[in-house]
C-alpha positions as CSV (number, residue, x, y, z in Angstrom):
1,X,-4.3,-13.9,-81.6
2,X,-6.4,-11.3,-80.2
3,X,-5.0,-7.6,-80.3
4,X,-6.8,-4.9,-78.5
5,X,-6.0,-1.0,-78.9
6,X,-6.9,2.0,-76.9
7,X,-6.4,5.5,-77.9
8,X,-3.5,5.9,-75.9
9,X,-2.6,2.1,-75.6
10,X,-2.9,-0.8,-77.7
11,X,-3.5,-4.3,-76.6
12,X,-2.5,-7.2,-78.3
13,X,-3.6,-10.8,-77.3
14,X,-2.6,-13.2,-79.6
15,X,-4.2,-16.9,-79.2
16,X,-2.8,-20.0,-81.3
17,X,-2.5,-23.8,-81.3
18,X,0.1,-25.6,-79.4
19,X,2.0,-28.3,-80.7
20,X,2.4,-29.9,-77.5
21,X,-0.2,-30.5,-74.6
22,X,1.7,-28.7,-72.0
23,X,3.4,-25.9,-74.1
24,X,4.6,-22.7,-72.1
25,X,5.0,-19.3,-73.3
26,X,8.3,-18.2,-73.5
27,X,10.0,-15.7,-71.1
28,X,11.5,-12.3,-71.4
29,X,14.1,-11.1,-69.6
30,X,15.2,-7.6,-69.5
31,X,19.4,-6.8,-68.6
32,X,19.1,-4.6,-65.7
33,X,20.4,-0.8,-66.6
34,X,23.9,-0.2,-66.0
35,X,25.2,2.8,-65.0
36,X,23.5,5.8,-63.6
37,X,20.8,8.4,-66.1
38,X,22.9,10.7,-66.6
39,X,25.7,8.2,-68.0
40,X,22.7,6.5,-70.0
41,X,22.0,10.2,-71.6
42,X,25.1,11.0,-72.0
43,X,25.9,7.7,-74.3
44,X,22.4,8.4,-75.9
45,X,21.0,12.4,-75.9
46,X,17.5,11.0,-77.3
47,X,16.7,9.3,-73.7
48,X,16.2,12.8,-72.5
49,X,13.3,13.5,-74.5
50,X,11.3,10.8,-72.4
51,X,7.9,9.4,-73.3
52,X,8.4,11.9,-76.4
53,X,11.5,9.6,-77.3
54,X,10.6,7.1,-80.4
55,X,10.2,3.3,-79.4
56,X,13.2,1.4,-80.2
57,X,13.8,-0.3,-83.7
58,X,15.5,-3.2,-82.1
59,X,14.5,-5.7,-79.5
60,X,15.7,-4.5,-75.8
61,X,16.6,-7.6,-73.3
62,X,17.3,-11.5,-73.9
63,X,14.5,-13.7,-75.8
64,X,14.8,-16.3,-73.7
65,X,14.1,-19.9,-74.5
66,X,10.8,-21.5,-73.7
67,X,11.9,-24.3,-70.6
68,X,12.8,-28.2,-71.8
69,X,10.0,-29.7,-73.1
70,X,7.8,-26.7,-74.1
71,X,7.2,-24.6,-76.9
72,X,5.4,-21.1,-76.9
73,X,1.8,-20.9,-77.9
74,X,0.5,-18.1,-77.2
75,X,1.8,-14.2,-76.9
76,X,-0.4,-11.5,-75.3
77,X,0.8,-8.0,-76.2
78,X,-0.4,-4.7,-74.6
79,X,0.9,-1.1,-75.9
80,X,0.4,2.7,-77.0
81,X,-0.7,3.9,-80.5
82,X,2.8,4.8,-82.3
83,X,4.7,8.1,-82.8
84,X,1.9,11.1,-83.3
85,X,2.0,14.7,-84.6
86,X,1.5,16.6,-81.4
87,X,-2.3,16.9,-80.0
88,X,-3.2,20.8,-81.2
89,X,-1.9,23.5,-82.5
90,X,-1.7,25.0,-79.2
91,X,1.6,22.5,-78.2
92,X,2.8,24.7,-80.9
93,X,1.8,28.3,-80.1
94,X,2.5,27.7,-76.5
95,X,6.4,27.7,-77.7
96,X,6.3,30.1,-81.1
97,X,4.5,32.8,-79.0
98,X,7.0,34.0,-76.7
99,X,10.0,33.7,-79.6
100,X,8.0,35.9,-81.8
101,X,7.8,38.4,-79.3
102,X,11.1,38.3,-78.6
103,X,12.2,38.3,-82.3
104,X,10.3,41.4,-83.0
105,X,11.7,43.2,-80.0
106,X,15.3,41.9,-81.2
107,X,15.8,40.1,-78.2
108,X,17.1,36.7,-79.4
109,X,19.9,35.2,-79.6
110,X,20.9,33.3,-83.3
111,X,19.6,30.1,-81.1
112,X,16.6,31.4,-80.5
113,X,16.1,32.4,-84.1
114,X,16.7,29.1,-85.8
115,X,14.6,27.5,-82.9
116,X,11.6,29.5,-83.9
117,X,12.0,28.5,-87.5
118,X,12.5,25.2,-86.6
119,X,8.9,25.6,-84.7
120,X,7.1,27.1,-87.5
121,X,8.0,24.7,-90.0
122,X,7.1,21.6,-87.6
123,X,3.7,23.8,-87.1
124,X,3.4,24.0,-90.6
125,X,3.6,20.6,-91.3
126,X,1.3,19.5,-88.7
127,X,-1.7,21.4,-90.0
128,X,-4.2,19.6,-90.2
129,X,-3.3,16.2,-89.2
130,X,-2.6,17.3,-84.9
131,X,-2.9,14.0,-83.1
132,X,-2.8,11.6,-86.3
133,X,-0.6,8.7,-86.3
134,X,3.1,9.8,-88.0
135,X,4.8,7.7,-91.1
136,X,7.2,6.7,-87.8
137,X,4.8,5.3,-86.0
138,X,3.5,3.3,-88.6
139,X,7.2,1.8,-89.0
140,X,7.4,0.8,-84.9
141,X,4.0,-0.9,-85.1
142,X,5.5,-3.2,-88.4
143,X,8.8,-3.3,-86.7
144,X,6.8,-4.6,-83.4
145,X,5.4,-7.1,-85.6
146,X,8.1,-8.5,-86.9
147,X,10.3,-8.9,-84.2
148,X,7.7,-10.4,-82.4
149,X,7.2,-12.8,-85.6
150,X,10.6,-13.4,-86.0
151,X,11.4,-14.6,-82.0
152,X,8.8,-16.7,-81.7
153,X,7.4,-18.0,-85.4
154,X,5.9,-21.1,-83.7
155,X,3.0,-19.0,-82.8
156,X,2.7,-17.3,-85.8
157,X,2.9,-20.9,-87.8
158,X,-0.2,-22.4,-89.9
159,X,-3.4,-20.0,-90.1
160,X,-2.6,-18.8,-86.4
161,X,-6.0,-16.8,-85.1
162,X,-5.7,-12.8,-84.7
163,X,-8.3,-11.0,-82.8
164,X,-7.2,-7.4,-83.2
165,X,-9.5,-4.9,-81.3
166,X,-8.9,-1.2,-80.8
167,X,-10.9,1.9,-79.5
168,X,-12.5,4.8,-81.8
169,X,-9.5,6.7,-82.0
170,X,-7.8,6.9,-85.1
171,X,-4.1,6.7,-84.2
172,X,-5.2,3.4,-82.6
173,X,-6.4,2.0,-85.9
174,X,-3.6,2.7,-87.5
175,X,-1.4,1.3,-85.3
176,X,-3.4,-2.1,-85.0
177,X,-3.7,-2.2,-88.9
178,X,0.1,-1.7,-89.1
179,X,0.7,-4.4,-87.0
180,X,-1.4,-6.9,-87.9
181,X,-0.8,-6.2,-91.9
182,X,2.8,-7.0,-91.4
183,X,2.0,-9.9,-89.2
184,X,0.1,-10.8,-92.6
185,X,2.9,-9.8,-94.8
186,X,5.1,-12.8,-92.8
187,X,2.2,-15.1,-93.2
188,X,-0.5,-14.7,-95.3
189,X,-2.5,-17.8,-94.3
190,X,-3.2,-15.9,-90.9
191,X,-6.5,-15.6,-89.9
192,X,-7.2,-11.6,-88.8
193,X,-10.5,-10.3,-87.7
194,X,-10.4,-6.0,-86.6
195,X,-12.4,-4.5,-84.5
196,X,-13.0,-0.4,-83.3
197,X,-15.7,-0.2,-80.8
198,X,-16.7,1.8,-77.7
199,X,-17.0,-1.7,-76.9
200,X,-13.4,-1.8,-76.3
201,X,-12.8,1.7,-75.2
202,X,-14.4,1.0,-72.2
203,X,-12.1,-1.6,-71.3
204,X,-8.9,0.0,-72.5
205,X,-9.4,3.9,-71.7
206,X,-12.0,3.9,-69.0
207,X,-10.8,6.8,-67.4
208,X,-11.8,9.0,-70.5
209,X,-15.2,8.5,-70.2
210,X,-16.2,7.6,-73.5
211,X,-17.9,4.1,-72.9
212,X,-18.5,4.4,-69.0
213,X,-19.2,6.5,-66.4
214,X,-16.6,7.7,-64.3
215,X,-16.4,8.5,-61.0
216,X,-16.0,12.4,-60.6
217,X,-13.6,11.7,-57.3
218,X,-11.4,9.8,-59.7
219,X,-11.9,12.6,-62.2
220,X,-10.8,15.1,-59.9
221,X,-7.9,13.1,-58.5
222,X,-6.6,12.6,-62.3
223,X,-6.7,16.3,-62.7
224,X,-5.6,17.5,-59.2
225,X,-4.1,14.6,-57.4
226,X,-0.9,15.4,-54.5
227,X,1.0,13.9,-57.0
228,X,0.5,16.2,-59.9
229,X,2.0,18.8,-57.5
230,X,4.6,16.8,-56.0
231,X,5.8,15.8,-59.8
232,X,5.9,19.3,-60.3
233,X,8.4,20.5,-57.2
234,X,10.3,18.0,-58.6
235,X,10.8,19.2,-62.1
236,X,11.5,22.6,-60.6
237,X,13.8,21.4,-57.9
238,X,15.2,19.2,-60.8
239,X,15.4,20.9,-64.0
240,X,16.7,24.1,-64.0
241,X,16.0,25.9,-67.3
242,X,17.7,29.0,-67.1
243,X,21.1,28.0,-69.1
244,X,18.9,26.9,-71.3
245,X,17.0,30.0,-71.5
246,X,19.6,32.5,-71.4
247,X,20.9,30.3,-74.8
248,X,17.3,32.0,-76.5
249,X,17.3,35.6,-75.1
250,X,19.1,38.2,-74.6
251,X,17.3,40.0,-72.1
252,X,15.9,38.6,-68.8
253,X,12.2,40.3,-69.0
254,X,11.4,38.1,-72.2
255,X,12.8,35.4,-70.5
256,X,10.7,35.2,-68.0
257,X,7.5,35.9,-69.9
């Protein structure tokens, strides 16, 4: 098994012995969502919360059965880090700012107050650690693990191989370490070898720069590519935010500061 992890992405690549000459990994198949988004958020509020929503704690589609004749040998897995504390402080400030002034002015409404406490304490709590891998994302990495374990144990059978490889970035470490501990846990006569590198970063996050050059056009395009601004019409065509607004402040010059 070899597992690769990038800050930002993990990649898992798990190698083992087959049973059978011609074995065949096994298939995934994934239901097709039903219903429109707004129905889906409706039935579950945390899908609005988008890439900030957790990873699932269950497996989501049908495990499918390797074909007649074939048993699964070998599983390659590619993801992000798990659940993080918010990059800086500034994620923080950026919201805290404008309450405060408003709550000194007396411009806020009793939702506005208990959102700005709710904002301090999560600031308060994060001090320190901004960016680090949360206690929650340790949990989806062993809960990765195990599901994946659990579905297809014919890989993980014997002293399976693990080559576990992540970049420099902490989170990333973490997250492999979680994963392949539990993997361990399950089996103990697995055979796991880590890696952190820059080796691997430049592989998995080549667009940071950290392990290669990168092309400034590319840089640029990241940064100030059409789509950034078409993304953003979007949002404000989209997602109008003055309900949501008016539920904070009282008064419209606040609001709009």
């Amino acid at each position: 098994m070899k597992y690769l992890l990038k800050s930002g992405t993990v990649l898992l690549t798990s190698l083992f012995l087959a049973a059978s000459p011609l074995s065949h990994a096994g298939n995934r198949s994934c239901k097709a969502a039903s219903g429109g988004i707004r129905e889906e958020i409706a039935a579950n509020p945390e899908l609005a919360a988008g890439l900030f929503n957790p990873y699932p704690d269950h497996n989501i589609g049908i495990i499918s059965d390797a074909p007649k004749g074939y048993r699964p040998f070998y599983i390659s897995h590619y993801g992000r880090h798990g659940s993080r504390w918010l990059a800086n402080d500034k994620e923080y400030s950026n919201v805290t700012k404008p309450l405060e002034r408003a709550a000194k002015a007396g411009k806020l409404t009793d939702k506005g107050r208990k959102l700005l406490e709710r904002v301090m304490l999560a600031r308060e709590q994060a001090r320190g650690i901004e960016g680090c891998l949360s206690p929650l994302g340790t949990l989806q990495h062993r809960g990765i693990a195990e599901r994946t374990f659990s579905n297809y144990p014919d890989v993980f059978a014997n002293r399976a191989e693990i080559d576990a490889r992540s970049t420099m970035t902490v989170r990333c470490v973490m997250s492999m370490n979680a994963f392949c501990l539990r993997l361990k846990e399950l089996n103990p006569d697995l055979e796991i070898g880590f890696e952190a590198s820059d080796r691997n970063t430049a592989v998995l996050a080549h667009v940071y720069g950290i392990a290669n050059e990168v092309d400034p056009a590319y840089k640029d395009y990241c940064r100030n590519g059409e789509y950034l601004r078409r993304a953003h019409a979007i949002v404000r065509e989209k997602m109008g935010s003055e309900d949501f607004l008016d539920s904070l402040f009282t008064d419209y010059v606040f609001k709009n500061k």
